[in-house]
N, C-alpha and C positions, 0 to 999 in steps of 0.2 A: 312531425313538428321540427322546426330546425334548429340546431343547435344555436345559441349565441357564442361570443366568441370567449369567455370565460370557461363555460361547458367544452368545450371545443380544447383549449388549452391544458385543461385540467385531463382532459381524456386522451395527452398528444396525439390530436388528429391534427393541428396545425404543419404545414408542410416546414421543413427543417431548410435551413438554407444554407447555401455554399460558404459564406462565409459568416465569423464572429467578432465581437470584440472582444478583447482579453486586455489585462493590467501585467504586465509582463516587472519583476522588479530586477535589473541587472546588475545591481550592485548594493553599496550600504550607501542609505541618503534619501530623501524623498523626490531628487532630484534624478535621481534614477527607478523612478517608478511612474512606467508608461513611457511614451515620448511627449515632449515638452506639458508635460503634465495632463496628458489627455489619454485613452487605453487604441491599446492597438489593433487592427484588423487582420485577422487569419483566416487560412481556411478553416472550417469546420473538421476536424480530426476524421480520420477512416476508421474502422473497428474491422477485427479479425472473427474467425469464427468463436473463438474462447475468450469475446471481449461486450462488453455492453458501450454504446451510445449513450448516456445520462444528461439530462438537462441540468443546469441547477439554475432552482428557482427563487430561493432565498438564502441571503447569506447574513449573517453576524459577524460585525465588525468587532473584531479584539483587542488589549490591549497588548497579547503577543503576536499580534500580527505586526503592533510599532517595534518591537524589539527585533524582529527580523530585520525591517526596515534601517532601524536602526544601527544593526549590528552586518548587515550581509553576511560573507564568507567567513565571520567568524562568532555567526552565532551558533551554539552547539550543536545543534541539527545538521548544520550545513559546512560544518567545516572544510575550507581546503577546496570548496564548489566555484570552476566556473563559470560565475554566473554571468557573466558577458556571451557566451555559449550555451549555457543551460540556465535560463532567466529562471528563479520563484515564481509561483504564482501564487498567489497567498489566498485564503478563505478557507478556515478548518469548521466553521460553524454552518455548518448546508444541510439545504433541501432540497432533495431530490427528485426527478422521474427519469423515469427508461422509456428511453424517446427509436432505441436501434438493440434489434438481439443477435448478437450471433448466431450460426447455424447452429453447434454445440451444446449452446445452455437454451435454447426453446422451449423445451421441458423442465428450466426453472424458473425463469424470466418472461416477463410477456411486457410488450409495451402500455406504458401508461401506469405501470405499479411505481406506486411512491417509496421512498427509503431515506433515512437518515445514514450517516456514513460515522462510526465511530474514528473521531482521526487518528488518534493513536495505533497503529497498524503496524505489526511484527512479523518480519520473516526470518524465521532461525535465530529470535530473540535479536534480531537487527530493523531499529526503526526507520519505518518507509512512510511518516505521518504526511495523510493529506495538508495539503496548504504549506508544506515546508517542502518536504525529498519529492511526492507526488506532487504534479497541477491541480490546486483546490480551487474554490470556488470563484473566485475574480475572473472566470471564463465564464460564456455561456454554455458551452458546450464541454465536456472532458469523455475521454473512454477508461473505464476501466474494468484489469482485468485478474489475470493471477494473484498480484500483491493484493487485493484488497478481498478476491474472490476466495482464496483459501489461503488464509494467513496462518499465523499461529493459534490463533484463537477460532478460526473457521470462516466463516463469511463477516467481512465487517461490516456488508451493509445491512441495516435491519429495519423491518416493515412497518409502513406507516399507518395508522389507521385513517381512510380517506377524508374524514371531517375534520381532521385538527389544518388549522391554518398554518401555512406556509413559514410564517413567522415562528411561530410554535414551535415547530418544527425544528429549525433551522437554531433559536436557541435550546435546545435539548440539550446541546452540548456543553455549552458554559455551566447549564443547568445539575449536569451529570459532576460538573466540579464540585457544586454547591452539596450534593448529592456523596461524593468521594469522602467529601470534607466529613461528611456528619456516619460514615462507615468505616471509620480507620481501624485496621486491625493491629494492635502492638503487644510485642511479647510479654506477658508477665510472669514469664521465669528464663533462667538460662538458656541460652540460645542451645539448642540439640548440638552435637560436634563442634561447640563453638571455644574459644581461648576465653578464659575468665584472669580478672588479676585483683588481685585482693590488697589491697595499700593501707597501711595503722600507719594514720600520726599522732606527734606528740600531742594533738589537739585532743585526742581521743586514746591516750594512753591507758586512762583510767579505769576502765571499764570491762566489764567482763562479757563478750561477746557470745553469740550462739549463730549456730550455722542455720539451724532450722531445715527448711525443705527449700532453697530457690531455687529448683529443677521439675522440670515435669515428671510426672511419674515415667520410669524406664528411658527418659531422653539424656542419657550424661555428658556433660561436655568432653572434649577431646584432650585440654590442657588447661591447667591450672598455675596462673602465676602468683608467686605471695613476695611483697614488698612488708619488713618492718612488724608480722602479723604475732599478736598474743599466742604464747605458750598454748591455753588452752585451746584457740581454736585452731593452731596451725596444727595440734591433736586430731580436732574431729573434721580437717580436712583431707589429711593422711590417712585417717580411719573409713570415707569413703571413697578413696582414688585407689586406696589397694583393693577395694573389694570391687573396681569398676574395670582396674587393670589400665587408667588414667595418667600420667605421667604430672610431677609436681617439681616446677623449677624455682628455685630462690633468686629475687635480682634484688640484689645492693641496689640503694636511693643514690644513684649519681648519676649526672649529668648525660649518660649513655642510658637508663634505665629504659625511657621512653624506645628510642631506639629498637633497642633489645627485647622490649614485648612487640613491637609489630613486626618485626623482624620472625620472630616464633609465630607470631600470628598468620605469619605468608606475605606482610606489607600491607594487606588490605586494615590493618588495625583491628582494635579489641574487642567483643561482642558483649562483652560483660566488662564494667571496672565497677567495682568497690570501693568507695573512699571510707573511711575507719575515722569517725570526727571532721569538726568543721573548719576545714583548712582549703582555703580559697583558692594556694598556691596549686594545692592539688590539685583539686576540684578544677581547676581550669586546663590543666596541664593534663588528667584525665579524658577531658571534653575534645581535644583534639588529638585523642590516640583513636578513638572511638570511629570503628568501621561503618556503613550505611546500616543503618536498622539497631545500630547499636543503644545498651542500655548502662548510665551513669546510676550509680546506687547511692546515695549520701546516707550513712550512718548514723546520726547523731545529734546529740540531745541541747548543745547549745548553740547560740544566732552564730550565723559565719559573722568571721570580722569584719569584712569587708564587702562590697559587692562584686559580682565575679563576671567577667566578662564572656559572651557567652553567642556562638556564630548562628542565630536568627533565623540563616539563611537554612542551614544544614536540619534545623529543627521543623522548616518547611518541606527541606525536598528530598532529606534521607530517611524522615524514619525515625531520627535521634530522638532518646525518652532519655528524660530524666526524672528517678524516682528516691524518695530516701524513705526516712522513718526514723524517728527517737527514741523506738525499743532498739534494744541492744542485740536483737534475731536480727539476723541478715534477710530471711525468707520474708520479714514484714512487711517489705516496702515494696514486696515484687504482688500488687495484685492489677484485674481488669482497670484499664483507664478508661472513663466514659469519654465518650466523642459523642453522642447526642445534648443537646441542647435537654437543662434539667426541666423534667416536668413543673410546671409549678413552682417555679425558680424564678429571679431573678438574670435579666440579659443585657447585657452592654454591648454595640454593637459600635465600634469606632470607623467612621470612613462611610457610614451607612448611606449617603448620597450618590457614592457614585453607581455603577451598573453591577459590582458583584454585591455590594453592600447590599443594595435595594434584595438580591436575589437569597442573599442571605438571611433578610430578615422576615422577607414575603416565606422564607422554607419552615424558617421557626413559628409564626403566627399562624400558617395553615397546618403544622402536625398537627397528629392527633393528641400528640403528647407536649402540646406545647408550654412555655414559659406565662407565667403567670403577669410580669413584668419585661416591656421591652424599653430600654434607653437605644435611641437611635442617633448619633453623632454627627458631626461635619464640622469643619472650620468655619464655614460660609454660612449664613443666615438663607439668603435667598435660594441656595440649595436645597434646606430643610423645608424652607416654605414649601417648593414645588415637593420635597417628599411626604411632608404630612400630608396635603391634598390629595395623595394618591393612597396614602397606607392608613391613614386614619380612619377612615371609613372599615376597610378590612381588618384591622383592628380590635373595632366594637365587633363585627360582627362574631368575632371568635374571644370575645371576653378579654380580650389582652388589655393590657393599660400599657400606654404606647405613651412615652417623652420626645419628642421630637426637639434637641436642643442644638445649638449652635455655640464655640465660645465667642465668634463674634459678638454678639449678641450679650452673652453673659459677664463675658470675660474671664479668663483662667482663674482666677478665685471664685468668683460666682460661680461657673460652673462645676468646678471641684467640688464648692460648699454644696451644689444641687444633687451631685451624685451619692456623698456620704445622705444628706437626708433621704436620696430613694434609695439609697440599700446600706443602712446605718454600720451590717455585719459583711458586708461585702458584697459581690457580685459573684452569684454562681457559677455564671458565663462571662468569658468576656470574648469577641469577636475580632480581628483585629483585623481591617481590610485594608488600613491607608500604609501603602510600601515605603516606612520609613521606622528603622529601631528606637528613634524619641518615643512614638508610637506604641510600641510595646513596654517598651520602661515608663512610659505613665499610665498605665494599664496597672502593673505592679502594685502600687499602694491601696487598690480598690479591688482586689480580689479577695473572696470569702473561704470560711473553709473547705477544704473539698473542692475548691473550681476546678478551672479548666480554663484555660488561655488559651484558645486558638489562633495561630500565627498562619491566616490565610491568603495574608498578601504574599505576592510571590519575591521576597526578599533574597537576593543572592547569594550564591554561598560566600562566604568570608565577610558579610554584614553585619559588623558584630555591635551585641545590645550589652549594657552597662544595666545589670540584672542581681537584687535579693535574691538568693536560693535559698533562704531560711523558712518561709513556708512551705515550699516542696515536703521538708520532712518535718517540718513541726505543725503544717497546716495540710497536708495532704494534698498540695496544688499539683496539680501537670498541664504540660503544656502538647497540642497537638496540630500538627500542620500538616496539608496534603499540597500535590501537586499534578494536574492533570485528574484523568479519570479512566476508569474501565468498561469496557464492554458490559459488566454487569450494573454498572454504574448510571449506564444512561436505559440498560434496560429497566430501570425500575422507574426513572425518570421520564421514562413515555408511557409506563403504569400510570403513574399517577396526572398525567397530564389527559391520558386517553378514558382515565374514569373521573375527572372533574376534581381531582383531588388537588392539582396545581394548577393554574392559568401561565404558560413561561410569557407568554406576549405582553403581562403587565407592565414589565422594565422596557419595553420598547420606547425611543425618547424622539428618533428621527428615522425620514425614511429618504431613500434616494433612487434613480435608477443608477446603472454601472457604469456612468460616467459621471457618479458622484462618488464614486468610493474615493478618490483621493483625497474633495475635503471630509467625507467622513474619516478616512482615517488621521487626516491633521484635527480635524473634532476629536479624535478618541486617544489621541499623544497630548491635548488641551485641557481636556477631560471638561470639554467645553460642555457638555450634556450630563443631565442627572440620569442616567438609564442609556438605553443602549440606541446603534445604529445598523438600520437593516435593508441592507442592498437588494432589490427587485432587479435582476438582470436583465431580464426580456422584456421590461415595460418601454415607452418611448423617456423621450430627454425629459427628465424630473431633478434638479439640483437638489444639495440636502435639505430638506426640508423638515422643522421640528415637527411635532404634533400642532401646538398653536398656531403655526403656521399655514395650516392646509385649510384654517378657515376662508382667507382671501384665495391661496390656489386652487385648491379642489375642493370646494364648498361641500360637494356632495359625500366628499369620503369623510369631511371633518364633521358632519351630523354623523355618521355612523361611528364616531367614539362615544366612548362611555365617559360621559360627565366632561366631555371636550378634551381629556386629558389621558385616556386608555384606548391601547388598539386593538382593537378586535376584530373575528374573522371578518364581519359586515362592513367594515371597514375596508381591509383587504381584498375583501371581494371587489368592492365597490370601485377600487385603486385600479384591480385588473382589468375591469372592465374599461373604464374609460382611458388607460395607459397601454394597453398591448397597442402592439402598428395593427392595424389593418380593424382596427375595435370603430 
């Protein structure tokens, strides 16, 4: 029986040709991306004996692919790159096949095995992420070998089960964010060898303090700083540094203090600070001593004065926790902070139109342990429209009660007035997707006890929010933010997509071949689409095209969506088939 030419594709028996197109980006600007805004033709790469040939067959268009774009040679990745010399090639979200083996790995590799590629990729703890330092996916063709083949982590590529669609696929990766986000792991007690600094103010003179346990069992910190601290406790602090053989330094509150603990700390700043009472000055002044992964302790039993300013960005990308308590133990305020979405809780999901949003709240409505309530946001009404027609349905089906609101629509007091009536005592969750700290400061007044603030969007460091910290220790709030994702992160992510447990291709909003990526990526800097954009490199010339739109172009692929508005493999199939050359 003869193969068709989808079968044919999917098995790389198609002959491989000498030359490709590729989106070469030389500089910062969309204007140096491609020539005169169209992609370039190359040869088709060689590969060595200890290298692989890989196709890539789908890629997801990101919103850190515009910030490259955006940024070139000085965006963190790439610093000091040039790129007039060594162009980017941008697409970290792919789908792969092994189309060429070298002699060497024969006996790992066979042509036609599919693979996802984790792009975060470490050599010697030095990042070599696809679609940034490597040539990602905006080629049709790439070779790769050592960096990706035995990294730090081992092989980053990992295996795809043959029936998930290409799309699928290919979003794993954003997917493995969404994934990151809801497995954060944060210290709740002293950092092992780490500097701790213990600060009493006049705010919290009063009081009679207790050190409690904030250490793990046998893990003691290396130094101990005390600022200003009670009689009693700077007792039962001295009482376990002699018996740990711990060293214990005094700094005077003056203007060098800060200084002077990271200084002792080695410059990387403090792993522990202690504030003793509700003093804002501190308390902020604390926040920026505070090394990556570092923990803020607020003490104390009355409202801070004032609201404390507070860098957004750093609580997204380093790790930063901040935790208190209004018992007067110190070890009170250090326990687990949940990062899952509450069972049977309440969820407010702000930003939830665009493509991580949708992703985020398609993660919570399909756990197993999901929210009993989901509030779904946007500023824009017609945004909400196109996402309740997609999420509403899956929704019922998993018992959720789903708000799909807009403050167009409502308007800022209406809307506010709708939030206090669906969750009178707060919101257990709140999600924050839209990259702007107003954003998280109006998040603030609507969280319940015990939440959880997640600061998802990728907010920079030094983005600072104008933020109450008086529920952290009188309400038990925390806040948690991730950034990127791991190897085990997107393993669990093609679990659940390869036993039915997730669909990633829901958020799919447009499709192009790869001489669309440039308006998709000015689509995706526009945030012109509710959901995402996904590049078909090897099909013939397809401009971006939304979903509703493939009714008038490709009729046949637009019957194979689900409800005219979801993409699915039958769809994709359907795409290959009448789009490869030679189909």
């Amino acid at each position: 029986m003869v193969k068709d030419i989808l079968e044919r594709y999917k098995a790389a028996e198609l002959p491989i040709p000498t030359e490709m197109w590729v989106w070469p980006l030389y500089g910062a600007g969309f204007e140096n991306l491609g020539r005169d805004g169209k992609p370039v033709k190359v040869p088709v790469p060689s590969y060595g004996p200890d290298e692989l040939l890989i196709r890539h067959d789908a890629v997801g268009l990101c919103f850190s692919d515009v910030k490259v774009i955006k940024a070139g040679n000085t965006h963190p990745r790439l610093q000091g790159r040039d790129m007039q010399a060594n162009p980017v090639i941008l697409g970290h979200e792919v789908a792969l096949t092994v189309v060429g083996v070298g002699a060497n790995l024969r006996d790992q590799f066979q042509v036609g095995q599919r693979f996802i590629i984790q792009a975060d990729i470490y050599i010697k703890g030095e990042t070599y992420a696809y679609g940034y330092v490597l040539p990602g996916g905006l080629a049709q063709y790439n070779v790769v070998g050592d960096e990706v083949l035995h990294g730090d982590e081992g092989c980053y590529l990992l295996p795809i089960h043959a029936d998930l669609p290409y799309a699928s696929v290919a979003l794993t990766e954003p997917w493995s964010c969404v994934e990151a986000a809801y497995h954060i792991n944060y210290r709740p007690h002293w950092a092992r060898d780490g500097v701790v600094w213990i600060i009493g103010t006049a705010a919290g003179r009063e009081r009679a303090y207790a050190l409690g346990q904030p250490w793990a069992q046998g893990e003691k910190p290396r130094h101990i700083l005390l600022t200003n601290v009670p009689a009693d406790l700077e007792a039962q602090v001295r009482a376990h540094t002699a018996q740990w053989g711990v060293p214990v330094s005094e700094l005077a509150w003056d203007g060098a203090a800060f200084a002077k603990a990271k200084a002792i700390a080695g410059g990387e700043g403090l792993d522990d600070v202690v504030v003793l009472g509700a003093d804002a000055d501190v308390v902020e002044a604390g926040l920026t001593s505070l090394a990556d992964g570092g923990v803020l302790n607020i003490v104390a039993d009355r409202p801070m004065p004032r609201p404390v300013q507070v860098d957004v960005g750093r609580l997204h990308y380093d790790h930063i926790s901040i935790v208190g308590t209004t018992s007067a133990t110190i070890a009170e305020a250090y326990r687990p902070i949940r990062t899952q979405v509450k069972a049977g809780g309440r969820a407010w999901f702000l930003g939830a139109a665009g493509p991580m949003g949708q992703m985020l709240v398609q993660y919570a409505i399909e756990s197993p342990e999901r929210p009993a309530t989901v509030v779904a946001h946007d500023l824009v009404s017609r945004r909400m429209g196109d996402f309740a027609r997609k999420f509403e349905p899956l929704a019922a089906s998993r018992s959720v009660v789903l708000y799909c609101l807009s403050e167009e629509a409502l308007g800022r007091e209406g809307f506010y007035a709708k939030l206090r009536e669906i969750a009178p005592h707060g919101f257990d969750d709140i999600v924050v997707t839209a990259p702007t700290p107003k954003a998280v400061e109006a998040a603030m007044p609507f969280i319940g006890q015990d939440g959880v603030v997640n600061i998802f969007a990728g907010l920079s460091r030094g983005t600072m929010a104008t933020l109450d910290l008086t529920p952290v220790y009188r309400m038990g709030v925390r806040f948690t933010g991730s950034s990127g994702s791991s190897i085990d992160d997107m393993r669990r992510t093609l679990r659940r997509a390869e036993t039915g447990a997730l669909y990633p291709s829901q958020v799919v909003a447009a499709v192009a071949s790869l001489s669309g990526a440039y308006d998709g990526l000015q689509a995706v800097a526009e945030s012109r689409f509710p959901g995402k954009v996904v590049i078909y490199p090897h099909i013939a010339e397809l401009p971006l095209t939304t979903l509703p739109e493939l009714a008038d172009r490709l009729p046949q692929v637009y019957k194979r969506l689900e409800r005219g508005s979801i993409w699915t493999k039958e769809a994709e199939d359907e795409l290959l088939r009448e789009m490869l050359p030679g189909a």
